[in-house]
Structure formats: structure tokens, C-alpha cells
PALO-547724 format. One record per residue (C-alpha): x, y, z; residue in three letters. Coordinates in steps of 0.001 Angstrom, whole numbers, padded with zeros to 6 digits, always signed. Layout:
REM residues N
XYZALA...
***
This chain:
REM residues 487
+001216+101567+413112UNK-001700+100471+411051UNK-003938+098385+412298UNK-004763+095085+410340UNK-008308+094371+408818UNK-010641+092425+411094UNK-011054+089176+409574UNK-014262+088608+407029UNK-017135+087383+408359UNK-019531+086828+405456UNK-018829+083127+403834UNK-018726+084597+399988UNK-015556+083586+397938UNK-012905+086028+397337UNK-011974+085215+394204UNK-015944+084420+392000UNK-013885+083039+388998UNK-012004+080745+390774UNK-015273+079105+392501UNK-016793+079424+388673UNK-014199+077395+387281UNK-014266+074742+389576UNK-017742+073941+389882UNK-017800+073996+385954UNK-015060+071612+386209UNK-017200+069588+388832UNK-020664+069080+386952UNK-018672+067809+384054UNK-016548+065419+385852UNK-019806+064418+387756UNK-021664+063842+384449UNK-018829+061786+382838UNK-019258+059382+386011UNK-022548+059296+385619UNK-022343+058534+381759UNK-019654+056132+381799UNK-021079+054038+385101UNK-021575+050569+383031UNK-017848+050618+382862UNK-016674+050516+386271UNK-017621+048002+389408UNK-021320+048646+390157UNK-019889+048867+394263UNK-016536+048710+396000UNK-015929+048117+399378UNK-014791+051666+401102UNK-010581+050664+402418UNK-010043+051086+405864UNK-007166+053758+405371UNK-009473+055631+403328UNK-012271+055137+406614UNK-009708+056324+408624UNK-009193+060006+406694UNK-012308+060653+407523UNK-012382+059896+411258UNK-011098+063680+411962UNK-011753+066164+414661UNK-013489+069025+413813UNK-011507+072023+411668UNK-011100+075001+413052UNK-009505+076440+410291UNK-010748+076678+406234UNK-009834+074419+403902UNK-009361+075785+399728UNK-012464+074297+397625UNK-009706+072478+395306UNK-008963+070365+397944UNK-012089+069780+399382UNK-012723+068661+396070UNK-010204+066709+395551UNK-010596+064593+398770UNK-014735+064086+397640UNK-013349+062445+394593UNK-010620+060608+396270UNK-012637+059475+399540UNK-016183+059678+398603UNK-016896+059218+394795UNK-015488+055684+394447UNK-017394+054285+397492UNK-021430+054809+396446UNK-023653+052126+396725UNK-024085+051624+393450UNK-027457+052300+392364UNK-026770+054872+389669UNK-025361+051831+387936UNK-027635+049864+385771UNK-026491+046350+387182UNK-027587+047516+390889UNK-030942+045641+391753UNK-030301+045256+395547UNK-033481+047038+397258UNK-035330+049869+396071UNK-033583+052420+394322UNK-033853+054923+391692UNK-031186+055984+389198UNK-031690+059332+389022UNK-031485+061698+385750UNK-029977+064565+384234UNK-032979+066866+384880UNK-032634+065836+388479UNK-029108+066704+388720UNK-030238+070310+387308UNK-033229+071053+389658UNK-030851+069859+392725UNK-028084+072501+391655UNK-031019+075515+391020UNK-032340+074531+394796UNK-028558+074328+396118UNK-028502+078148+394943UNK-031863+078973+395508UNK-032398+077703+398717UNK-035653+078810+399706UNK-037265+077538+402872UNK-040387+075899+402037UNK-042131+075576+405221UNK-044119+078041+404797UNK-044557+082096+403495UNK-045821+083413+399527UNK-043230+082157+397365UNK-042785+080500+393814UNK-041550+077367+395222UNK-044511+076900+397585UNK-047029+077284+394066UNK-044301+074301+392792UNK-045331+072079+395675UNK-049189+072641+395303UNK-048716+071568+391459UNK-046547+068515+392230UNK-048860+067652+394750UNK-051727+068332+392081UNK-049976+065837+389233UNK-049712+063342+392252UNK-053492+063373+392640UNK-053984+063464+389064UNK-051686+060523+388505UNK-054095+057864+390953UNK-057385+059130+390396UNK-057367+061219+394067UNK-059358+064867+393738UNK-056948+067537+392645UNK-057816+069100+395223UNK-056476+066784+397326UNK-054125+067550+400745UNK-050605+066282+400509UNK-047534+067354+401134UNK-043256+066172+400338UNK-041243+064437+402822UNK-038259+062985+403453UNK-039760+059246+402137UNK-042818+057262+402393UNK-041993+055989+405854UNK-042514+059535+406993UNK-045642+059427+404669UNK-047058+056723+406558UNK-046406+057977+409527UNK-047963+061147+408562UNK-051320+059542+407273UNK-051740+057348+410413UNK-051382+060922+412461UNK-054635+061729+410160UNK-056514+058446+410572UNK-055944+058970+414271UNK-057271+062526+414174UNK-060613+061522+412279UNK-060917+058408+414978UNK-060884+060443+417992UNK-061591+064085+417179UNK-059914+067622+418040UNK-059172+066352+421236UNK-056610+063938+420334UNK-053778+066821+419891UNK-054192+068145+423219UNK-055330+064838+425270UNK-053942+061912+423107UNK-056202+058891+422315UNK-057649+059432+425978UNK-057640+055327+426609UNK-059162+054316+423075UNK-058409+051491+422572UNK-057198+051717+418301UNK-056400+048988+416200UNK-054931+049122+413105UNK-054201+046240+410338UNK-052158+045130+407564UNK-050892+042085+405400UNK-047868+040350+407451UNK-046122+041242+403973UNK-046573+045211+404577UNK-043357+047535+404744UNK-041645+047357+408563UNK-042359+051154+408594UNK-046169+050409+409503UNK-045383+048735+412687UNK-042951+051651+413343UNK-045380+054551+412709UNK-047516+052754+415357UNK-044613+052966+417591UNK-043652+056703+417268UNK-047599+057572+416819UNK-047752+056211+420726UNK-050406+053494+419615UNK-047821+050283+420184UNK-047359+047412+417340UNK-049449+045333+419988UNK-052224+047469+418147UNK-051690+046461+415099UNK-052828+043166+413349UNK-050636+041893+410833UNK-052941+039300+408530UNK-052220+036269+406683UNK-051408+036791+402602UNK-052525+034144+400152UNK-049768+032203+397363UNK-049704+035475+395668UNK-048552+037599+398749UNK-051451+039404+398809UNK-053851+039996+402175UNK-056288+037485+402737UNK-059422+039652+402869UNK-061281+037069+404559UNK-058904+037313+407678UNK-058846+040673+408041UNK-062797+040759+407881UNK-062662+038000+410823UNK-059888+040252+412383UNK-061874+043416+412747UNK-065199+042020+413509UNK-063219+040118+416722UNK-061544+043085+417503UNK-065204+045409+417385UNK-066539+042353+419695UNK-064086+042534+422403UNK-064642+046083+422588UNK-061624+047760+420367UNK-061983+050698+417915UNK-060281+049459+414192UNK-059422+053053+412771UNK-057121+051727+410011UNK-056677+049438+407249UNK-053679+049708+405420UNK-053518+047866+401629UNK-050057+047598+400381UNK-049162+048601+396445UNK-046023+046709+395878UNK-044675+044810+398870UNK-040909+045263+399492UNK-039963+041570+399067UNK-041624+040393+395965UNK-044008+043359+394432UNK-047195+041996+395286UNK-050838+044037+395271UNK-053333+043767+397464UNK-056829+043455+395949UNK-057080+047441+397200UNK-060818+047478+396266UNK-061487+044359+398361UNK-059445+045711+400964UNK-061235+049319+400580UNK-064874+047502+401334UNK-063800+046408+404153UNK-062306+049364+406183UNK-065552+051322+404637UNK-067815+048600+406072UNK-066046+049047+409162UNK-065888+052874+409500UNK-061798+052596+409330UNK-059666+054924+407228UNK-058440+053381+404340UNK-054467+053842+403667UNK-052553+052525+400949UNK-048653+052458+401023UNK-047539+052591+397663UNK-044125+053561+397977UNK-042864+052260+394917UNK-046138+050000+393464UNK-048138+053688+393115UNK-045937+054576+390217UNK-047470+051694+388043UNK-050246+054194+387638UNK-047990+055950+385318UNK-048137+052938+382458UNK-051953+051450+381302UNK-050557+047957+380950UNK-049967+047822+384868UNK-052370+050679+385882UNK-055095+047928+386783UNK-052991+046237+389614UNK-054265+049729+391610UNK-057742+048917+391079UNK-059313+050502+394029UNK-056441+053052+394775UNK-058258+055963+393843UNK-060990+055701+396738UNK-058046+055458+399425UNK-058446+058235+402341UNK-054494+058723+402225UNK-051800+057419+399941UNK-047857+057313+400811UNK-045326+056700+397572UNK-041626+058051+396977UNK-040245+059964+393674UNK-037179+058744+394356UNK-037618+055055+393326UNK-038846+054283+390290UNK-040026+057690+389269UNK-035802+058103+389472UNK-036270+061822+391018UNK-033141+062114+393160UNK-033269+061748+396706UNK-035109+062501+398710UNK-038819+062939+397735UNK-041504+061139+399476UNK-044740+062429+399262UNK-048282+061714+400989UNK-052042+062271+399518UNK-054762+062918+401651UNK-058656+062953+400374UNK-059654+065118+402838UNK-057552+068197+402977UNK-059475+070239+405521UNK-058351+066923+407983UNK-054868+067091+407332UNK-054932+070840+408188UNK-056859+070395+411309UNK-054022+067539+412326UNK-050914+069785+411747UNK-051861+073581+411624UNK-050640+075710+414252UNK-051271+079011+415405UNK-048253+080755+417132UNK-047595+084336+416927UNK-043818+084269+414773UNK-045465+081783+412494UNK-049260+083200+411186UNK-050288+083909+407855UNK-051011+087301+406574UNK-053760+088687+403670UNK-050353+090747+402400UNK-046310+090813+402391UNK-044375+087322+402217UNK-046209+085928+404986UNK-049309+085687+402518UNK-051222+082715+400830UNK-051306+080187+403405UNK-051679+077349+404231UNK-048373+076044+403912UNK-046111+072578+403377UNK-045784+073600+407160UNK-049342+073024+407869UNK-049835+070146+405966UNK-047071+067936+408307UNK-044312+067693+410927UNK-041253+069729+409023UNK-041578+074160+409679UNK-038372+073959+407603UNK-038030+072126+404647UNK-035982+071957+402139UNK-037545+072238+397976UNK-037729+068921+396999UNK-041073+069868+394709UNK-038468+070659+392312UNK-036626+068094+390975UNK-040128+066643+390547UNK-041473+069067+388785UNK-038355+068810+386695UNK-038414+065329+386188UNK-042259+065155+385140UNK-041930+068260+382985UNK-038566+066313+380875UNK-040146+063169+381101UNK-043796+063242+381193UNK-045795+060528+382409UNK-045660+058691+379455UNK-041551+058090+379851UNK-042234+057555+383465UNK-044734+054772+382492UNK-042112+053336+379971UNK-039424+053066+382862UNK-041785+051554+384238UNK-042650+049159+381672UNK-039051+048141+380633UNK-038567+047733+384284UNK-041440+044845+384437UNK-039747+043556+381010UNK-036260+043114+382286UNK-037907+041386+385483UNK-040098+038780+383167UNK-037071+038320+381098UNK-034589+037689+384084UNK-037646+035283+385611UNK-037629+033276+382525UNK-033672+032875+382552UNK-033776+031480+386244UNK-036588+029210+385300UNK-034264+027607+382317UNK-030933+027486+384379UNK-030882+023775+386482UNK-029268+025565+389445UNK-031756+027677+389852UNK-035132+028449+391631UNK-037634+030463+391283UNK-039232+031372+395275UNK-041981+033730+394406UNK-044591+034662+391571UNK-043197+038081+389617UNK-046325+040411+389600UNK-043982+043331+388941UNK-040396+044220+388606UNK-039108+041830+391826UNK-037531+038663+391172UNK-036585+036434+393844UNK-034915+033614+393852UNK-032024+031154+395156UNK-029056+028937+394192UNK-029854+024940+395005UNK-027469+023142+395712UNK-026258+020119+398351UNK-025280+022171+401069UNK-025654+021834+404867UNK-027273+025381+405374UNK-028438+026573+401562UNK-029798+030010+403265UNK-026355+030633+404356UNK-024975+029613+401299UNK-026934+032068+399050UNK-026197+034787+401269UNK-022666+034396+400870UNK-022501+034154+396989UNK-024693+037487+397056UNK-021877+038647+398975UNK-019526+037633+396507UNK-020963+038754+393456UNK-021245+042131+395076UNK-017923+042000+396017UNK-017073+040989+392760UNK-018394+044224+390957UNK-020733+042367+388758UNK-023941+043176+389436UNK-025566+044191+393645UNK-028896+041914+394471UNK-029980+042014+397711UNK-031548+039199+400099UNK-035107+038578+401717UNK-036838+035600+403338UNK-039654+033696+401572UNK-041119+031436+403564UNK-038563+030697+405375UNK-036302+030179+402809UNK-033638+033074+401693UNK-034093+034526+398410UNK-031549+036553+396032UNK-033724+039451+395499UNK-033574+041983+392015UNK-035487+044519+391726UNK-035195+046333+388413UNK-036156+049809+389450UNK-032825+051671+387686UNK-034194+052936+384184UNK-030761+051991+382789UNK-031106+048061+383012UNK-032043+046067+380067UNK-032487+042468+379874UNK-028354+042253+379193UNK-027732+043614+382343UNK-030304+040855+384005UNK-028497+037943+381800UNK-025395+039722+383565UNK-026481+039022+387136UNK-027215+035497+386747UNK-023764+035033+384645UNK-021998+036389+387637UNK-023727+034489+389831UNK-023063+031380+388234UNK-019552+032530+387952UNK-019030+033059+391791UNK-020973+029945+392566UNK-018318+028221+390414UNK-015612+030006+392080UNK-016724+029278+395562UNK-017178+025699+394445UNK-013333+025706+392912UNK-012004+027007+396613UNK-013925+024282+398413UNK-013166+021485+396433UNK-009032+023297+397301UNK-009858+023504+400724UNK-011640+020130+401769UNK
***
């Protein structure tokens, strides 16, 4: 009797030409969606059957790569959020490009670990990080280090400000009762508050200040604010200026802002997460006045630099800081003078992540295919198509324009006689998503809700704007026509 092979336990295909075939099949089926997305709804609404197939228990057994396949185009492709599509203008999200798609399919084979050891794709960090500098007028020499997004890059640069505030002691003992406060415009990115949460600090600590008609921080205020705080006996350790708020693009005057945390002794952050990228294009490279003497910086690729997700990234001045808040010395994980576990430090010493995966490429990619010139002329069109959609909502009579457009953000709302108008824009932006047409999203300005587009996608042109308000008008109509059936 002969006895039957043990089963396989390496995870290799049996067949190579098989698994060849189909994934040549897959990138061009993937690239034809991805070249032929202005013809189909920008989202759909996932079906509840189809939500159902993929409430399963866990497989025990393998399932062929055709089918597997098969399902991701029949379950998952349809069902995106949109914002490959050039009509998607909800939020902020890049696009993405074909040299991202390449970079992510050399990493998906490569797969090196990037937290740390002597390895190419560590020297293609250091010279992403480098360009970053480069890009806002930091030192190249500059700490910094990819993460998941700039909320983590926040986060990360409030760990440093907290460092410099209270010394070595703070990773062993905490803040040991200091009493840190930390401030920012009322109009700065939810993740602030949040970082003081996780840090252990408390939003109590943190002052949100007053922003002027232009939603930027009222310098003034947060002068008052800090000397008040200093008087009762607080330590201010951090001023954060904002480069693009979320709702309507606005700058802070970051060179105002700067003289103040230096005049106080504070470290100066800026969150840029999307607004640092207009230091790619010299018509909008001024709004950053003041950028390049930050202490830290915290922007994304993946917005409007269109690098695929994720790639956040934070700068930090002071490099030698940044080390002496994350570096660790534990016997499996120290650097050698020789072998693989040469040329530190590491991405591992620079923040929270020992594994990670290699984001640096796709962004080395993308500014290697693009340069920084076509980044700044995304950029540019992006602040075009804005402008032009502005000036279309100014001329239509049943429309309003909410906020100034510093940027690429335009937001806006339908008027009409209504008992509850903010309820009533929020529904037709639920319709016209519904409808396919184009994907907004909503915000509050001053108290009043807003349709909110933000042209970040490098595909949209001022057709696709005229296409949003179009739509709109056409569901307003619409929901006008079923009223009128209904009452």
C-alpha cells in the first residue's frame, strides 16, 4: 500500500502559467475600468443580496484564483466610492495614476518590511522624505517619516512637541502633572482634538480659537489665549496653523501664527494635509508663507498629490528630537556597523509602526512620472475647475454661495422656501449621489449646511463641475415634481 503525499504546505501555485495568465488578464481589465470611469455612475449603492455574500464564516478550505476573481469583480468592483471618477468631489480624495498602480504591484511582490534593517527600500524612504523637505522649504536634512495618513502625522508631531516640552523624562514618567496646552483655529481638522486624546493630554487642553470671514485663525485671540493660559499658571507647548481647512480650504496667516508660538516658546505645527501640496505650483505657493519655519509638518500623498492610498507623511526640523521620541533599544531589534541589520536609524525609529509596509514607493513613482511641475498643474487645474464652478453658482438664482473659495473647495447650498433648508440640501446631495451624476459631500458653515466640492481628482475639468450643478438642478426639479404629486 503506498502511502499518499502529505499535503503542501508552502502557499506557491501549482500551476505558474495559470496564475500568469490571470493576473495579466486582471491589470488589463483593471485598467479598462479605470480608463473608461466617465462612462459609468460615479457611485452605486452596494444591494443587500450582494451584502449578504459576503457575510460568510470563515473557509476552511481553498478557493481557485478564477473565482476569487470573479466574485471581486462581481461583489466588490461595482461598489467603490467613487473617487477614481472625475465627477467625485465629496471629501478629500485623490484619483490615483497609472504609475501608482505600477509601484503598488512591484511592492505587492516585493514586499519588503520597512521598519527597519539595510535595504533599497529604506534609501527610497530617506529620498521621499528628502523631496518632501525640499518641496516646503524644511532642511533636507530634515526627520520625517510615512504613515498611514496625516492624522497619524499629527499625532506623531504632537508626541515630538510633547517630548521637547518636558524632556527625556516624559517616555518613562509621562507629563509628570504639567499642565500642557495646546491651540488651534476652531476650523482645524477633528484629528487635532483626537491626537490630544490618544497622546493622554485631554481636548480640555486644547484651545480651539475664533477664525475671521476668511476662516482663518484670529491671531489676536490666540495671542490673548496663551498669555491667559501662561498667567494662570499653564505650559502652551503647541500651536498648530492649519494649510487648507477641511470645510472650505482656508490658510492660516502661518507666519503670523509662527511669531506667536516662537514668542511663546511653543512648537510650531502645521497640518497641511492636503493645503501643503500648493507648494508644488508658484501661483498658490504664497498661501504657505511661513510654512517653511514650522518645527513639524503633517500632509498626505494620497490627496491631491493622487499617490494611491495610503501615504501620509510627517516632517520634523529637528531630526535628532524625533529620534530621541521613538528610538528604542531592545536586544532583537539593534542596529549593526555590518550584515542587513546595518545603516540605521530606521522608519522604525522615526515613529510608532516596527512593521511597515513600502509606501515610499508609489511616491517615488509618482514624483519621478510626474515631477513637481505636473503635480503643481493638478494642482492648478484643480483651483481652476473650483473658480469656474464658484462662478456658475454665483449666476444660477437658486443658488448660494456660503464661503469665500481660497482654493479648490466650493461650498454652497440650494435656497429655496422650505421649512428646514439644511435638511433639504442634505437630501438632494443624497439624491444626486444616488443618481450617479456627480458625489459632493456636506459640511456646516455657520450654522447653515453647505453642498461641499472639492476638486482634488486630476481628471475633473470645468465640464465635469457644470455637470454637478446640472444634476443638481435636475434632482431639485425632480424632488420638486414628487412633492407637488404627493401634497
Amino acid at each position: 500500500m503506498t502511502d499518499s503525499p502529505p499535503p503542501r504546505t508552502d502557499l506557491d501555485p501549482e500551476n505558474w502559467q495559470d496564475v500568469r495568465a490571470l493576473s495579466h488578464r486582471a491589470l488589463d481589465d483593471m485598467f479598462d475600468w479605470l480608463q473608461n470611469a466617465r462612462g459609468r455612475p460615479v457611485w452605486e449603492q452596494m444591494p443587500a443580496e450582494k451584502r449578504a455574500e459576503l457575510s460568510v464564516v470563515l473557509p476552511r478550505g481553498g478557493a481557485a484564483l478564477p473565482d476569487l476573481y470573479a466574485d471581486f469583480q462581481r461583489l466588490v468592483l461595482p461598489y467603490g466610492a467613487g473617487n477614481e471618477h472625475p465627477r467625485f468631489f465629496g471629501w478629500v480624495n485623490g484619483g490615483g495614476t497609472a504609475a501608482g498602480i505600477l509601484a503598488e504591484l512591484l511592492v505587492a511582490i516585493f514586499n519588503p518590511n520597512c521598519g527597519g534593517r539595510d535595504h533599497a527600500a529604506i534609501e527610497v524612504e530617506r529620498q521621499v522624505i528628502a523631496w518632501a523637505a525640499e518641496a516646503v522649504g524644511f532642511p533636507r536634512d530634515a526627520g520625517g517619516v510615512l504613515l498611514g495618513g496625516s492624522s497619524m502625522a499629527n499625532m506623531v508631531a504632537l508626541l515630538v512637541a510633547r517630548r521637547a516640552a518636558v524632556g527625556a523624562a516624559v517616555r518613562s514618567g509621562g507629563v509628570a502633572g504639567r499642565k500642557l496646552t495646546a491651540y488651534g483655529s476652531a476650523a482645524a481638522h477633528g484629528c487635532i482634538p483626537r491626537a490630544m486624546d490618544m497622546a493622554g493630554l485631554g481636548t480640555d487642553s486644547l484651545r480651539l480659537i475664533p477664525f475671521d470671514a476668511g476662516h482663518r485663525m484670529d491671531v489676536l485671540a490666540l495671542r490673548q489665549a496663551i498669555s491667559a493660559d501662561r498667567a494662570a499658571g499653564l505650559q502652551p507647548f503647541l500651536v498648530v496653523g492649519t494649510a487648507g481647512t477641511v470645510d472650505v480650504g482656508a490658510f492660516d496667516d502661518l507666519a503670523a501664527v509662527g511669531d506667536v508660538a516662537r514668542e511663546a516658546g511653543a512648537w510650531f505645527h502645521v497640518d497641511g494635509a492636503f493645503g501643503a501640496t500648493a507648494a508644488f505650483s508658484a501661483a498658490h505657493r504664497p498661501l504657505l508663507r511661513g510654512i517653511e519655519r514650522a518645527d513639524s509638518l503633517a500632509f498626505d500623498f494620497h490627496k491631491w498629490v493622487q499617490v494611491p492610498y495610503d501615504a501620509g507623511c510627517v516632517l520634523v526640523r529637528d531630526r535628532t528630537l524625533q529620534l530621541a521620541t521613538f528610538a528604542q533599544s531592545l536586544a532583537y531589534l539593534e542596529g549593526a556597523e555590518r550584515g542587513i541589520a546595518g545603516n540605521p536609524p530606521w522608519p522604525r525609529d522615526l515613529g510608532p509602526d516596527l512593521s511597515r509596509e513600502f509606501r515610499a514607493l508609489k511616491i517615488w513613482f509618482t514624483l519621478r512620472a510626474y515631477g513637481a511641475d505636473g503635480i503643481g498643474r493638478v494642482v492648478e487645474n484643480g483651483c481652476d475647475v473650483a473658480q469656474h464652478l464658484a462662478a456658475r453658482v454665483r449666476r444660477e438664482s437658486q443658488l448660494e454661495l456660503l464661503a469665500p473659495v481660497p482654493l479648490n473647495i466650493v461650498c454652497f447650498r440650494v435656497v429655496a422656501d422650505v421649512a428646514d433648508l439644511n435638511r433639504f440640501n442634505k437630501e438632494l446631495v443624497a439624491d444626486l449621489q444616488e443618481s450617479g451624476i456627480a458625489a459632493p459631500s456636506t459640511t456646516t458653515i455657520d450654522g447653515k449646511l453647505a453642498i461641499r466640492a472639492g476638486i482634488f481628482n486630476h481628471r475633473s475639468t470645468r465640464a465635469d463641475a457644470d455637470a454637478l450643478v446640472d444634476g443638481l438642478l435636475q434632482v431639485l426639479e425632480g424632488r420638486k415634481v414628487k412633492e407637488a404629486v404627493l401634497f
